[in-house]
C-alpha positions as CSV (number, residue, x, y, z in Angstrom):
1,X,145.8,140.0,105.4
2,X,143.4,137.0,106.5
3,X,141.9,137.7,110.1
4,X,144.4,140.1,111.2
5,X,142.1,142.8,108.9
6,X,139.5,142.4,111.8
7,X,141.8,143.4,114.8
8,X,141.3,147.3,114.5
9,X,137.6,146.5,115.3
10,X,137.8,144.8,118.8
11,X,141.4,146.2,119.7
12,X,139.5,148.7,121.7
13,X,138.2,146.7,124.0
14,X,142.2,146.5,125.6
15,X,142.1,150.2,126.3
16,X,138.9,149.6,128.7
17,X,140.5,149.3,131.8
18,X,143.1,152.4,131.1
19,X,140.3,154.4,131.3
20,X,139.2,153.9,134.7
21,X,142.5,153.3,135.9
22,X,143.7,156.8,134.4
23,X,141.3,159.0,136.0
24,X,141.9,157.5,139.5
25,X,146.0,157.7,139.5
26,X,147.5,159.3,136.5
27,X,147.7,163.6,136.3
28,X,144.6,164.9,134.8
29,X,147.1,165.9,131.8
30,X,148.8,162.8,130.9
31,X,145.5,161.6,131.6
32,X,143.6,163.0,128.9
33,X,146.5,163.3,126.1
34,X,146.8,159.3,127.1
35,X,143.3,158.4,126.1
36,X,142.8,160.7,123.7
37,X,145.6,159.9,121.6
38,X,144.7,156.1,122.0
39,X,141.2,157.1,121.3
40,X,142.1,158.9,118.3
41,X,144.4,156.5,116.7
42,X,141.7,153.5,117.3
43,X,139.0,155.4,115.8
44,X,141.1,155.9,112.6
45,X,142.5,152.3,112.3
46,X,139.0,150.7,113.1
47,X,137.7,153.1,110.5
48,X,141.0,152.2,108.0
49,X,139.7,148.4,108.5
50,X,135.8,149.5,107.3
51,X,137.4,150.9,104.1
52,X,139.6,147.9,103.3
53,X,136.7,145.1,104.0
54,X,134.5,147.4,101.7
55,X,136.7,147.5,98.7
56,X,137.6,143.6,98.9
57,X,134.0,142.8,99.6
58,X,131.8,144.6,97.0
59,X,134.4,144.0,94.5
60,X,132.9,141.4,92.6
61,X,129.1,142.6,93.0
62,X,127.6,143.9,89.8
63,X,127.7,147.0,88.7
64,X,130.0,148.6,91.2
65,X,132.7,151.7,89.4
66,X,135.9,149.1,90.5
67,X,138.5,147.8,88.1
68,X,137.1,144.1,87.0
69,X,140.2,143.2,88.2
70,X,139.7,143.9,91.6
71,X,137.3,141.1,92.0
72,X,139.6,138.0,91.0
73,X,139.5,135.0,93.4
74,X,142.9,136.4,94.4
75,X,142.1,139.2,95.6
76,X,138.8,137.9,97.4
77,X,141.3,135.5,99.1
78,X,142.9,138.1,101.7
79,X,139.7,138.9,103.0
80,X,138.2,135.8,105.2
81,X,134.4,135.8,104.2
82,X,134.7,138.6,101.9
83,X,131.7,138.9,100.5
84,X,129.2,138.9,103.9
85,X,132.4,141.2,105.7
86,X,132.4,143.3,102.5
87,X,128.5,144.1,102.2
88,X,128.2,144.4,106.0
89,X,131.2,146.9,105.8
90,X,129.0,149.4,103.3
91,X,126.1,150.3,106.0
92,X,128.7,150.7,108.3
93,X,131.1,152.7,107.2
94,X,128.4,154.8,106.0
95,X,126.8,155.3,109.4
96,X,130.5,156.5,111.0
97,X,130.3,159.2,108.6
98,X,126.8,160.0,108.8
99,X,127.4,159.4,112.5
100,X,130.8,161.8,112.7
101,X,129.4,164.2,110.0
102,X,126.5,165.0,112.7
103,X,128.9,166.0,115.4
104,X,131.2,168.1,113.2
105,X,127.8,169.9,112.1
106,X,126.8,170.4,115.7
107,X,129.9,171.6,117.0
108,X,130.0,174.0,114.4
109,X,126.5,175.4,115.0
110,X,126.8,175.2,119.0
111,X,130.4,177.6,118.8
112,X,128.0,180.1,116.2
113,X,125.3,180.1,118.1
114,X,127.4,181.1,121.1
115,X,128.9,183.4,119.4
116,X,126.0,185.1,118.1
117,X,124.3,185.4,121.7
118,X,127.4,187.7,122.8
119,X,126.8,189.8,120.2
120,X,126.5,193.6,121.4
121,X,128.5,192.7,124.3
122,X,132.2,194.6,124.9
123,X,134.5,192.0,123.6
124,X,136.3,191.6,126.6
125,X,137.6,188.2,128.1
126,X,134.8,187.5,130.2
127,X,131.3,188.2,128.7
128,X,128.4,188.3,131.3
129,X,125.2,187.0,129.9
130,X,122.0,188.9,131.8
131,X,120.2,185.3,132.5
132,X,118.3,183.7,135.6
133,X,119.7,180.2,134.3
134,X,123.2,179.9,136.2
135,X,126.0,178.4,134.0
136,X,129.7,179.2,132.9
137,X,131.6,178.1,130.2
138,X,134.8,178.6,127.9
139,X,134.0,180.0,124.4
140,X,137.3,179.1,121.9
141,X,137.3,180.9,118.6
142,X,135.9,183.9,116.9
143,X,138.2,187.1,117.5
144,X,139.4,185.7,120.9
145,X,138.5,183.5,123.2
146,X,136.0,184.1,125.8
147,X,134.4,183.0,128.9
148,X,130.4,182.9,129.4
149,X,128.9,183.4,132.6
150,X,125.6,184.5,133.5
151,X,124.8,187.3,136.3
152,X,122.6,184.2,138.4
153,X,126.2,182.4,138.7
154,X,128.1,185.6,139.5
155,X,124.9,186.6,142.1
156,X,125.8,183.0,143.6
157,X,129.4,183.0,144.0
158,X,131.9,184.6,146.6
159,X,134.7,186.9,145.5
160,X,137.1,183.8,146.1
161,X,134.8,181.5,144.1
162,X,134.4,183.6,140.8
163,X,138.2,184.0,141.1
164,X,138.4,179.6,141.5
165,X,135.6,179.6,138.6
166,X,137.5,182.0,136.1
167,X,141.1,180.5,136.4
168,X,138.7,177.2,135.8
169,X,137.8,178.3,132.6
170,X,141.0,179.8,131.7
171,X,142.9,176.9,132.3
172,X,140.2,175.0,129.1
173,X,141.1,178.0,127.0
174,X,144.6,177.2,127.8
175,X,145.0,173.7,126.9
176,X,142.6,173.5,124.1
177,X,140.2,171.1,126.1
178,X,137.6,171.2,123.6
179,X,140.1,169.5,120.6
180,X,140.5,166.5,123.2
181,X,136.5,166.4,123.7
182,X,135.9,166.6,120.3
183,X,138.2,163.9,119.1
184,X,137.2,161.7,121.5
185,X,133.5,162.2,120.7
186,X,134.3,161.5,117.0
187,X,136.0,158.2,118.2
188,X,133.5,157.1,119.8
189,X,131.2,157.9,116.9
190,X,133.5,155.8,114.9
191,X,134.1,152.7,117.3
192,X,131.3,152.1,120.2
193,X,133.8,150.5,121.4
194,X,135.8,153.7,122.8
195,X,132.9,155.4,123.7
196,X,134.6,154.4,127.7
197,X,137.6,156.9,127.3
198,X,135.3,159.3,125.7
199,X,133.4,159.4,128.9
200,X,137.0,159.3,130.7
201,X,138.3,162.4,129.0
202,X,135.2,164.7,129.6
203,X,136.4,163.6,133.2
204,X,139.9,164.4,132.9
205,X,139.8,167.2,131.4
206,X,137.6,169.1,133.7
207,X,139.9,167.5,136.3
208,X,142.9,169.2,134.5
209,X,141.2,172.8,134.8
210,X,140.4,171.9,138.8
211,X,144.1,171.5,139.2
212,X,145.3,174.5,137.2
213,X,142.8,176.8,138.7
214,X,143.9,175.3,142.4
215,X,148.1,176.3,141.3
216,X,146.5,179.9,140.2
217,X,144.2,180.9,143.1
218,X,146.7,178.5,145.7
219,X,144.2,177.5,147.5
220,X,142.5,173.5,146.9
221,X,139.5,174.3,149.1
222,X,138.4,177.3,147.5
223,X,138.3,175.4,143.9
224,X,136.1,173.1,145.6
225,X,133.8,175.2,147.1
226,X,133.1,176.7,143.5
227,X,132.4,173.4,141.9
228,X,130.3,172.4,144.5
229,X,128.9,175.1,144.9
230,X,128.3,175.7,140.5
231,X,127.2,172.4,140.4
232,X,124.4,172.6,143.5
233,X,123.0,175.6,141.7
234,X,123.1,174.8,138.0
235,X,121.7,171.3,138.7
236,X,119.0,170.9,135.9
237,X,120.2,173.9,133.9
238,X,121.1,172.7,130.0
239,X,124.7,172.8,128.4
240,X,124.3,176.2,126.4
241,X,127.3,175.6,124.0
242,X,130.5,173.6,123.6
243,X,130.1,171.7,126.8
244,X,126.9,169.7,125.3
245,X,130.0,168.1,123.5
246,X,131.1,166.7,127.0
247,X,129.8,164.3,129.2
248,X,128.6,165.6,132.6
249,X,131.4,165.3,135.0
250,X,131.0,163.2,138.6
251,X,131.0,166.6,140.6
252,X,131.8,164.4,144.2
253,X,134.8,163.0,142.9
254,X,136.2,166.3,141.5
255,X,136.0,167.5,144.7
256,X,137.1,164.7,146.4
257,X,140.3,164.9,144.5
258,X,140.7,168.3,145.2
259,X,140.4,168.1,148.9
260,X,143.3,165.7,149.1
261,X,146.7,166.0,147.8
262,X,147.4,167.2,144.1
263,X,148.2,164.4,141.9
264,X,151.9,163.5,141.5
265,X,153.1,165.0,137.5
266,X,155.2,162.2,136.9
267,X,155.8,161.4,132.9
268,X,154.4,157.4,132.8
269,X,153.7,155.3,135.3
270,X,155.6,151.8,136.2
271,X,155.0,148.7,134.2
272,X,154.3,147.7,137.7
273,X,151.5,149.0,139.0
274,X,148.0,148.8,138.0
275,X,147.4,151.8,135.8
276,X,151.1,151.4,134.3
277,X,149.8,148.0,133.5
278,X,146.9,148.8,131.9
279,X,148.6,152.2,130.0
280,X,151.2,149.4,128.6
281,X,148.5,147.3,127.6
282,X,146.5,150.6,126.2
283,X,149.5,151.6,124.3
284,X,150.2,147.4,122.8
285,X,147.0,147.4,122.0
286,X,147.0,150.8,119.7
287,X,150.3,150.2,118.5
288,X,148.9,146.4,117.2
289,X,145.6,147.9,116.0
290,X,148.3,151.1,114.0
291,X,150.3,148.1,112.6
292,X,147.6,145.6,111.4
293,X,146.0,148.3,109.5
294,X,149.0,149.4,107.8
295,X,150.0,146.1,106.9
296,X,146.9,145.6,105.5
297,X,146.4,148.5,103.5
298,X,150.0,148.1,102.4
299,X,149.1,144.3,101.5
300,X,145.7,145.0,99.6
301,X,147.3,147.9,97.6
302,X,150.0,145.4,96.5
303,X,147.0,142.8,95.3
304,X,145.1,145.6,94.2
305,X,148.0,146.8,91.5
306,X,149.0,143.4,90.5
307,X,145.5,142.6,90.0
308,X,145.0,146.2,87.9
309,X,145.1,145.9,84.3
310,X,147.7,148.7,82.8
């Protein structure tokens, strides 16, 4: 294996300037399946590398449950300073899970706790919360999926608005936004490293719903109106449920883009332009990250066996 165990650690740092580059001039949809599937597949590799440096590097110490076996001079070999990358790899690897197990457990109790707060209500599609706090949001799960909005948003909002602010929150039912926000929130929990394209896909995503609620009300200007509008009023007002999961989005920017033209839905972009080169270099980088750890787990399973008395 020798150094190439370690690449799945810093390999994220080539996926930094996709991030930027894709929210400025790739569709808010390949956008966000772009970084989150690079996001994704980082996270696991990086976390694939924790595992492997563990095993090879606590092998030898005393008293641990592995085979004796595992801790010959031959296995220690495929490891370059196995014994300080092994032992640093332990606290570590147990703070991703610590780390990941917390957000699992909070996105579980923020989707019951919204739950519970519509309870009594007609289960209809949209579930109006009697609440002077103005705030909207799409509720997955439970017998079907809802939107949340409170009467101080409605009392705020034009006919045309609410219209722009439902197909909004529609269009994150739709998609499954909140799949894309959580795995790129358990990414970043993983690797700090990707914590950039975790902020880039709680952009892109609410991007994505601009654009779908623009095609469904046909009008650009109206969709921006709402946002700005949403955002001057609930300024201050706390994320009541799934959206805590997300980052706050750059409201002048959303509305910047929806002002101008909408974004051209072509499938990848040129190797030679600026975001095409930084997707290619994204995508190198993930698919070198994939292969290293692979070939070293392949690798250390073959020392491991040979090394395992029958």
């Amino acid at each position: 294996m020798g150094v190439f165990v370690f690449l799945p650690l810093v390999l994220p740092l080539t996926a930094w300037p996709v991030a930027r580059l894709a929210e400025q001039q790739l569709h808010p949809r390949l956008a966000t399946r772009l970084l989150t599937g690079v996001a994704g597949v980082m996270a696991l590799c990086s976390t694939v590398c924790l595992g492997l440096l563990m095993v090879v590097g606590t092998a030898q110490l005393p008293g641990n449950p592995l085979p004796d076996g595992w801790s010959d001079p031959q296995v220690r070999q495929a490891v370059p300073y196995d014994e300080v990358a092994g032992t640093a790899a332990v606290p570590v690897l147990l703070a991703v899970a610590a780390v990941c197990g917390r957000t699992l457990r909070r996105h579980g109790r923020l989707r019951r706790e919204a739950h519970r707060a519509l309870a009594g209500l007609p289960d209809t599609e949209v579930a109006v919360l009697s609440d002077d706090l103005p705030y909207a949001h799409a509720l997955p799960g439970g017998t079907r999926d809802r939107i949340v909005v409170t009467t101080a948003l409605l009392a705020a909002l034009g006919p045309a608005e609410r219209r722009a602010l439902f197909a909004h929150e529609r269009a994150h039912l739709a998609a499954r936004h909140h799949r894309f926000l959580l795995v790129a929130r358990l990414a970043a929990d993983a690797n700090p490293f990707l914590r950039p394209l975790r902020t880039a896909v709680a952009y892109t995503t609410e991007r994505w719903a601009d654009e779908e609620a623009a095609r469904a009300v046909g009008d650009r200007r109206t969709v921006a109106r709402a946002i700005g509008r949403a955002a001057l009023i609930s300024r201050g007002t706390p994320a009541p449920t799934l959206a805590g999961l997300a980052l706050p989005g750059p409201v002048p920017r959303r509305v910047a883009a929806l002002l101008g033209p909408a974004p051209a839905t072509r499938a990848w972009p040129s190797l030679f332009t600026a975001v095409g080169a930084a997707a290619w270099t994204a995508a190198a980088g993930t698919a070198l990250s994939a292969m290293s750890s692979a070939n070293s787990a392949l690798t250390l399973a073959l020392v491991l066996r040979a090394a395992t008395p029958l």
